[in-house]
C-alpha positions as CSV (number, residue, x, y, z in Angstrom):
1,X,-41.5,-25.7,3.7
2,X,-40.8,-22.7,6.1
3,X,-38.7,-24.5,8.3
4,X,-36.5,-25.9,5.0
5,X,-36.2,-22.7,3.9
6,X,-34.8,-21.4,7.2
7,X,-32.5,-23.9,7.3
8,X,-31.0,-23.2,3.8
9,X,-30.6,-19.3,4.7
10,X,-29.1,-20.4,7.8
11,X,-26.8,-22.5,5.7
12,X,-25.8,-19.6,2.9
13,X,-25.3,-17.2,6.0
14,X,-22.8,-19.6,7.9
15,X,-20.8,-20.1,4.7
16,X,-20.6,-16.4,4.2
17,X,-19.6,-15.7,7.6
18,X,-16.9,-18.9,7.0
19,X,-15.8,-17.3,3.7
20,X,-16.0,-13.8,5.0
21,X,-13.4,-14.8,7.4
22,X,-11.3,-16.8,5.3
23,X,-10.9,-13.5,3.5
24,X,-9.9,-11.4,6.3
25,X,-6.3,-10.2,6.4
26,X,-4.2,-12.2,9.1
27,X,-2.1,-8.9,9.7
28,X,-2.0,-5.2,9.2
29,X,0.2,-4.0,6.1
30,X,1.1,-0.2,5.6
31,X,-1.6,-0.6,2.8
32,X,-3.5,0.4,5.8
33,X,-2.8,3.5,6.4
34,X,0.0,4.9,8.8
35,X,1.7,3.0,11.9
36,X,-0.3,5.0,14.1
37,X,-3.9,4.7,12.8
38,X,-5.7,1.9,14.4
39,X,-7.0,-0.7,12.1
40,X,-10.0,-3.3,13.0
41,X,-10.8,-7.0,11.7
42,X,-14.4,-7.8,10.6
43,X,-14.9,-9.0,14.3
44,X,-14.2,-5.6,15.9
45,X,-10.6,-6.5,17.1
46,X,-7.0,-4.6,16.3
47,X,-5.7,-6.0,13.5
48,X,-2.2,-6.3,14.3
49,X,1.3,-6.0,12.5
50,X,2.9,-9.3,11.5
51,X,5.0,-10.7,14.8
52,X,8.0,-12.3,13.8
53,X,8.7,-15.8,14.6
54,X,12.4,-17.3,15.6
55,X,13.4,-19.8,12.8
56,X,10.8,-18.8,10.6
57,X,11.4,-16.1,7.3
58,X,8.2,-13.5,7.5
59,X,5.9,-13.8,4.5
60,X,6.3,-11.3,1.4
61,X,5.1,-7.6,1.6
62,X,4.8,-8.2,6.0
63,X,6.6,-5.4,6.7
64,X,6.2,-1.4,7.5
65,X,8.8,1.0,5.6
66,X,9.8,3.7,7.2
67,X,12.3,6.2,5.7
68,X,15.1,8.2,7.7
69,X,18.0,9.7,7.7
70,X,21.2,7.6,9.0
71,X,22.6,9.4,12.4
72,X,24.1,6.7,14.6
73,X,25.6,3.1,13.8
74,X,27.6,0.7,16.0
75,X,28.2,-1.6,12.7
76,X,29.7,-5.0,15.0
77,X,26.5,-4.9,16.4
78,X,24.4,-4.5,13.3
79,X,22.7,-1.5,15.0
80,X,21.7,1.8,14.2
81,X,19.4,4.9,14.3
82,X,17.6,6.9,11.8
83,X,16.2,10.4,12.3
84,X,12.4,9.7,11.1
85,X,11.1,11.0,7.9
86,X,8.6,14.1,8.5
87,X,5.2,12.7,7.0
88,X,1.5,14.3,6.7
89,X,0.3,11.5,9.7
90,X,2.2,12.8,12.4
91,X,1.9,15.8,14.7
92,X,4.7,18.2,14.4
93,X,5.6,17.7,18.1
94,X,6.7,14.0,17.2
95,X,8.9,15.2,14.2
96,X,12.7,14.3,13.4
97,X,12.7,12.0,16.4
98,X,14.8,9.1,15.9
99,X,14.0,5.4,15.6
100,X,16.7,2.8,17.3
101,X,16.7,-1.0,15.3
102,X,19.1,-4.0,14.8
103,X,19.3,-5.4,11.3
104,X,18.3,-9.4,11.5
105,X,19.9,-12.0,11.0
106,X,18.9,-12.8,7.6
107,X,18.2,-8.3,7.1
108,X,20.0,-7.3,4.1
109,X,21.7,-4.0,3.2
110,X,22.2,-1.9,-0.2
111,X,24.6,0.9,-0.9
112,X,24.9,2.1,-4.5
113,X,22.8,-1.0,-5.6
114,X,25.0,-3.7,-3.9
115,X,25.0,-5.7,-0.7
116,X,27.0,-3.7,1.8
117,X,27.4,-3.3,6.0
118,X,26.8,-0.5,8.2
119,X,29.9,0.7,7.8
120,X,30.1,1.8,4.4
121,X,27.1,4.0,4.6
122,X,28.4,7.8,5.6
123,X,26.0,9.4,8.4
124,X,23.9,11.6,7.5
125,X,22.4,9.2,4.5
126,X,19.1,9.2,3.9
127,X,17.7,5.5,3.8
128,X,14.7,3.5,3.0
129,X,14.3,0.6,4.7
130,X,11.5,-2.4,5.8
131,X,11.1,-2.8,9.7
132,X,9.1,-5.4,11.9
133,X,7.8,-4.7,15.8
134,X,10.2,-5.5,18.4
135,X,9.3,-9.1,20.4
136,X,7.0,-8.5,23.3
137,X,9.5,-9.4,25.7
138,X,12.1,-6.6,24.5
139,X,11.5,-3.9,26.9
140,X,14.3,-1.8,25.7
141,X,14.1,2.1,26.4
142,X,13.5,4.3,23.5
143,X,15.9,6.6,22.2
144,X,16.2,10.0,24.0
145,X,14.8,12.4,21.3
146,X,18.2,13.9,20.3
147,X,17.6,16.2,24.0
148,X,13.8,16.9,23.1
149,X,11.1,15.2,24.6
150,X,8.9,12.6,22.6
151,X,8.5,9.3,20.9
152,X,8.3,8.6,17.0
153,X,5.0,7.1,16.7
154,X,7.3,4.1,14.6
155,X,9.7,3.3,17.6
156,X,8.3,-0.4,18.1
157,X,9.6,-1.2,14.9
158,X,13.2,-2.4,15.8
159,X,14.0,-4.7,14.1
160,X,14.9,-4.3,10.2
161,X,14.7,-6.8,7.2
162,X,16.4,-4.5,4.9
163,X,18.0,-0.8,4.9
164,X,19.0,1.0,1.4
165,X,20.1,4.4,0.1
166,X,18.3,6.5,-2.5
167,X,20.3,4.6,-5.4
168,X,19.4,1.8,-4.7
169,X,16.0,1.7,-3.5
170,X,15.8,3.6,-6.9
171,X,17.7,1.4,-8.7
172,X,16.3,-1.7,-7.8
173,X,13.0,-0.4,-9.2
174,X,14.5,0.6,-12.5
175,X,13.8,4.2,-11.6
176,X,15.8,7.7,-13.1
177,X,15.7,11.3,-12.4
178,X,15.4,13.1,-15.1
179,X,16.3,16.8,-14.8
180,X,13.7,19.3,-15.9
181,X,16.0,22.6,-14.8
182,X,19.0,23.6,-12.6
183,X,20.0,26.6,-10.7
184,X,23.7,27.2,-10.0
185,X,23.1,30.5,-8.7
186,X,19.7,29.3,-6.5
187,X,21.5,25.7,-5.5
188,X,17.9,24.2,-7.1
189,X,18.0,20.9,-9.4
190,X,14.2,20.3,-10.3
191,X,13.4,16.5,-11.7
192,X,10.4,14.1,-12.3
193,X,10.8,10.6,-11.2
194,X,11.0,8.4,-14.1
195,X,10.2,4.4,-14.1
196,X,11.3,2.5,-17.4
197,X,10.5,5.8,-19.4
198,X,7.4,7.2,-18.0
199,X,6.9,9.6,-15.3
200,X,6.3,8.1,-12.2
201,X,5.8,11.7,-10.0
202,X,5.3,15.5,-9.8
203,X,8.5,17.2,-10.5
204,X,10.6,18.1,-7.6
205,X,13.2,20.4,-6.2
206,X,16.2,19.6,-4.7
207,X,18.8,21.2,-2.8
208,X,22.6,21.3,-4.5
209,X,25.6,22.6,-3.3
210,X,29.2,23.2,-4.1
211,X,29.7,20.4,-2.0
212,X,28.0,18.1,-4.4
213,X,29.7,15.2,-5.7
214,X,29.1,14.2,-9.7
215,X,30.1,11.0,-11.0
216,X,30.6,11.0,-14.4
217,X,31.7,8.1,-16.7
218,X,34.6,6.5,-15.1
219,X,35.6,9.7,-12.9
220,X,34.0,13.0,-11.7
221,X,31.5,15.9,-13.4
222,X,30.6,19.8,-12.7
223,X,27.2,20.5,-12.1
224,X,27.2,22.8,-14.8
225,X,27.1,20.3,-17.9
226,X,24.0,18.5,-16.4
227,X,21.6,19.5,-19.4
228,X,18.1,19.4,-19.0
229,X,16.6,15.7,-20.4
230,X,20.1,14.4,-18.5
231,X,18.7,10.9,-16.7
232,X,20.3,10.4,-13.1
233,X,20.8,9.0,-9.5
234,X,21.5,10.9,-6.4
235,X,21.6,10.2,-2.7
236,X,20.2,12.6,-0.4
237,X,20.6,13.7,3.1
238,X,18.5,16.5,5.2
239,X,15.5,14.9,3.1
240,X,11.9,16.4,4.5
241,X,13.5,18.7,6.6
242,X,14.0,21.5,4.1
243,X,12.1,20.4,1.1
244,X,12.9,17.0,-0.7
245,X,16.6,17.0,0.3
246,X,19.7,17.9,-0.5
247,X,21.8,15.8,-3.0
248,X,25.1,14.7,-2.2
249,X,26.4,12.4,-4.8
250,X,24.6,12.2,-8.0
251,X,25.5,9.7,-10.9
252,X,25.1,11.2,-14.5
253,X,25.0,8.5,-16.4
254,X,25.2,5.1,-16.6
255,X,28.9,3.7,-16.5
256,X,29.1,5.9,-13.4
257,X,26.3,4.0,-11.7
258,X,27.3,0.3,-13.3
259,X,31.3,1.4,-11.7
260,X,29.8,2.7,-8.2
261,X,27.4,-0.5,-7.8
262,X,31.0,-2.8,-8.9
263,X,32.8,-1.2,-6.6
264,X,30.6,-2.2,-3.7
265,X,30.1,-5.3,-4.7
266,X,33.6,-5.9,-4.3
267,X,33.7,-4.0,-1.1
268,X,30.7,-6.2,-0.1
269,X,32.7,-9.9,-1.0
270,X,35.9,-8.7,0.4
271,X,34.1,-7.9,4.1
272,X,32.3,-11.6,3.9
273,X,35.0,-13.4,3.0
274,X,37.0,-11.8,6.1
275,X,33.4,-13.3,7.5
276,X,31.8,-15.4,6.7
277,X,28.2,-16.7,5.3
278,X,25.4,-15.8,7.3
279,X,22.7,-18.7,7.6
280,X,20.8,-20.9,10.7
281,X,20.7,-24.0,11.8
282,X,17.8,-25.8,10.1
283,X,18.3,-29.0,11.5
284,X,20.5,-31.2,13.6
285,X,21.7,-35.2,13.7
286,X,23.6,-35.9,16.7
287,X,24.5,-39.2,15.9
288,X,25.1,-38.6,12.4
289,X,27.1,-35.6,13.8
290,X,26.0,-33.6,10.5
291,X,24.4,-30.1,10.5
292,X,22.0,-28.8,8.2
293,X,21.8,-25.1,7.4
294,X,20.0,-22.3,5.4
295,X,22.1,-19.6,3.7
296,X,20.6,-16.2,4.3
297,X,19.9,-14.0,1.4
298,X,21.6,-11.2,2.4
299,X,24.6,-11.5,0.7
300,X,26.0,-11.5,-3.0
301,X,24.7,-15.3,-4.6
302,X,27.8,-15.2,-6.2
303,X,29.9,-16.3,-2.9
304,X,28.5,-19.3,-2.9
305,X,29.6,-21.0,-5.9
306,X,33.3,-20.8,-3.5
307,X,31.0,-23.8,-1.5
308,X,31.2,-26.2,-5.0
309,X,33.5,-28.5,-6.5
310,X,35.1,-25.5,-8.2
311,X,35.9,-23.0,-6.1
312,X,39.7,-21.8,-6.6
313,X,42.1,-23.3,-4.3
314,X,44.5,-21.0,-2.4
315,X,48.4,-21.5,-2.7
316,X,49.0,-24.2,0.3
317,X,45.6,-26.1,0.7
318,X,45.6,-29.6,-0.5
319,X,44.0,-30.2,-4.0
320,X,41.8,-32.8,-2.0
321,X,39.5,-29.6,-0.8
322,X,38.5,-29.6,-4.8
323,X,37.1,-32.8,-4.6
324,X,35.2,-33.0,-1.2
325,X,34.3,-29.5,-0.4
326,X,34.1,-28.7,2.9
327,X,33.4,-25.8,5.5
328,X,33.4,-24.6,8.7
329,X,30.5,-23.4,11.1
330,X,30.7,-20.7,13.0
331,X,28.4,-20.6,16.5
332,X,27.1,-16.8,16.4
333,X,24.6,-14.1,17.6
334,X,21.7,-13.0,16.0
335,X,23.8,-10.3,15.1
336,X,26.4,-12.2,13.6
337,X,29.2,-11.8,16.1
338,X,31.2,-14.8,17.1
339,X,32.3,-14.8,21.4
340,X,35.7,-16.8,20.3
341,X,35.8,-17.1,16.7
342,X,38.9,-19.9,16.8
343,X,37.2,-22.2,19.2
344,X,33.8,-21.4,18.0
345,X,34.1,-23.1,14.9
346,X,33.8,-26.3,13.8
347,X,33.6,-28.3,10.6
348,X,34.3,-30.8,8.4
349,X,32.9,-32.5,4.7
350,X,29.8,-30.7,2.5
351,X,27.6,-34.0,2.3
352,X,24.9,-32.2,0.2
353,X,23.8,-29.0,-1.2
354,X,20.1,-28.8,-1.5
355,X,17.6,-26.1,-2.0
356,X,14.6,-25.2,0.3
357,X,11.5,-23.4,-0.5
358,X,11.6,-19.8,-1.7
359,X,11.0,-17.0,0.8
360,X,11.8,-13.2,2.0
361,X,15.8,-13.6,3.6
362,X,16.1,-17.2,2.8
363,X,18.8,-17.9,0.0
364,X,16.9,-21.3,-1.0
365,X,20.6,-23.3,-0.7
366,X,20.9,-25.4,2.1
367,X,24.0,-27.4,3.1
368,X,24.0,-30.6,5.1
369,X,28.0,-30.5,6.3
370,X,29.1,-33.5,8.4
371,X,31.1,-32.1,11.8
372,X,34.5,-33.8,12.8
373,X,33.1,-32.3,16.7
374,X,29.0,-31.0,17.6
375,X,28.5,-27.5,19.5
376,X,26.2,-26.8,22.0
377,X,25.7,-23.7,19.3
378,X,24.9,-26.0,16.4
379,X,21.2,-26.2,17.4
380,X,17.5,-25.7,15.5
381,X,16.9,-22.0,15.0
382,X,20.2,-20.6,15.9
383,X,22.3,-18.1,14.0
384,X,25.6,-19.8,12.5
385,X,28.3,-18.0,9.6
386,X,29.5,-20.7,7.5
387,X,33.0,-20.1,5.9
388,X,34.3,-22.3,3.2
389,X,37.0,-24.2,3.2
390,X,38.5,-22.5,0.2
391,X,38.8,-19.1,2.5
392,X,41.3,-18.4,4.4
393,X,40.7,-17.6,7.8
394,X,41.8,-14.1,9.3
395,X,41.3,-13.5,12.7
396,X,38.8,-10.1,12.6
397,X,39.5,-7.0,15.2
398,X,38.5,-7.4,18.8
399,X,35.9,-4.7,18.2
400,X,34.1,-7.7,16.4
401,X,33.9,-10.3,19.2
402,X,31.7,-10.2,21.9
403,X,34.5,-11.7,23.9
404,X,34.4,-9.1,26.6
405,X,31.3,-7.2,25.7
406,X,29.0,-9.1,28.3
């Protein structure tokens, strides 16, 4: 009876311990606490950030956010720096150091609520954005300190999934200002963070200027006739180094937000047309000579109805494209730059147009486009930009080819 009874309790205990680590967290998630605060697993060990894996998207709510001011771009190369936020978990000898970082492949960026590039966000932006740990084998210096010595306790994370302003990251979260009180004469604008109606923060003050920029309806404000109760956006830049920030552009209403967030969305179409489609190379059938690819997220959906049967036709192209759409494939670098775009591209017939499993940087629309001539590029996991057939093709500055670069 002893014995049996052993045996059971052994029995529960194992299919704790089993469930008890079936429940463990696989990574770390700034739910835990800051980058720099060390967090264990049930059996003692570091419990580690989420490593990304080439040809894979990273699972929902992976990443670490860190917020920072934008002070350095080289936009061919999708690269950048940020100074780093001030925050209450660092020491004051690691503050407004900057953080270097590449965009991914699939990493998408917002400016006044629209997909945009690097280079239509001013320097000196504040940002928000979602960052991963470099690979191990990147052993890649960190940045100088701005000529002071030190090391944000965030500089592994290089490489970013998605970068935003203060409008949008607001925005997208159906957040408003809403002023409480302003002073002309002390440059202050206090407001409480509103989300769908309700307050969603302590008030706050701001820093405004002469300098500052109001949009209002369908062209520009004064300061003055922002009345208390007024609902806004702003974007920000010296934020945490003298209080909240200071605002630079603030919207007063909504047509001046819905025009700003249209206006970069046509900003945003225009540059990937000149571009093309950022995706990878899902799969491959040599002797098929076809092609299949994922289209990345990144970019406005609406680009790729010009992939269907009824995409507009420019003047000069046959009306056969209409009927058998077609497009072209672009070998490219995890950054998206092309070496040659001319002879770097290949294409031919869209065979199908499926859609794959949802997930963070993956558009779900796959293409399966049969190839008149096979790449070495056109490989599993590598980085592609598809272009229509509908677009026409415009050969971009030399800046943007790495022709030369090496």
């Amino acid at each position: 009876m002893r014995r049996a009874l052993l045996s059971s309790l052994a029995c529960l205990f194992a299919s704790a311990q089993l469930l008890h680590g079936a429940d463990a967290p696989a990574y770390r998630t700034d739910a835990d606490g800051p980058s720099n605060k060390k967090v264990l697993k049930p059996d003692g060990k570091p419990l580690e950030w989420f490593q990304l894996f080439d040809g894979e998207f990273p699972p929902e709510g992976s990443a670490h956010a860190i917020s920072g001011e934008l002070i350095r771009i080289e936009h061919p190369l999708r690269t950048f720096r940020i100074r780093v936020d001030r925050d209450d978990s660092q020491d004051r000898g690691v503050w407004d150091l900057p953080l270097e970082a590449e965009m991914l492949p699939y990493g998408a960026i917002f400016y006044h609520g629209s997909f945009a590039a690097l280079a239509d966000i001013p320097l000196g932006t504040h940002l928000r954005g979602l960052f991963y740990k470099r690979p191990p084998e990147d052993k890649t210096p960190p940045p100088d300190g701005a000529y002071r010595r030190g090391i944000t306790p965030d500089v592994e994370f290089r490489r970013c999934f998605r970068l935003e302003d203060d409008f949008s990251y607001h925005a997208r979260q159906k957040q408003l200002w809403k002023i409480e009180s302003m002073s002309l004469k002390e440059n202050k604008l206090v407001a409480r963070l509103h989300q769908e109606g309700q307050p969603a923060g302590e008030p706050k003050t701001f820093e405004i200027t002469k300098a500052t920029r109001v949009m209002q309806g369908a062209g520009f404000g004064k300061l003055d006739a922002l009345p208390p109760g007024q609902d806004v956006l702003f974007n920000l830049t010296w934020a945490t180094l003298y209080g909240p920030g200071r605002i630079t552009d603030l919207w007063a209403d909504a047509e001046a937000r819905d025009l700003a967030t249209a206006q970069q969305r046509e900003v945003h179409q225009l540059y990937i047309r000149d571009r093309g489609l950022p995706a990878w190379v899902s799969a491959v059938d040599d002797e098929q000579e076809t092609v299949t690819v994922t289209l990345f997220s990144n970019v406005d959906p609406a680009l790729f109805d010009d992939l269907g049967l009824n995409a507009p036709i420019p003047k000069g192209m046959p009306e056969t494209t209409k009927t058998q759409p077609q497009a072209n494939l672009f070998v490219a670098e995890p950054n998206l730059m092309t070496y040659d775009p001319i002879n770097d591209r290949k294409g031919g017939n869209i065979l199908e147009r499926t859609t794959a499993p949802a997930a963070p940087g993956s558009s779900g629309f796959q293409l399966k486009v049969k190839c008149n001539m096979m790449l070495e590029g056109y490989r599993p996991r590598r980085i592609i930009v598809v272009q229509p057939a509908t677009w026409i093709y415009r050969t971009l500055p030399v800046e943007e080819q790495l022709w030369g670069r090496e």
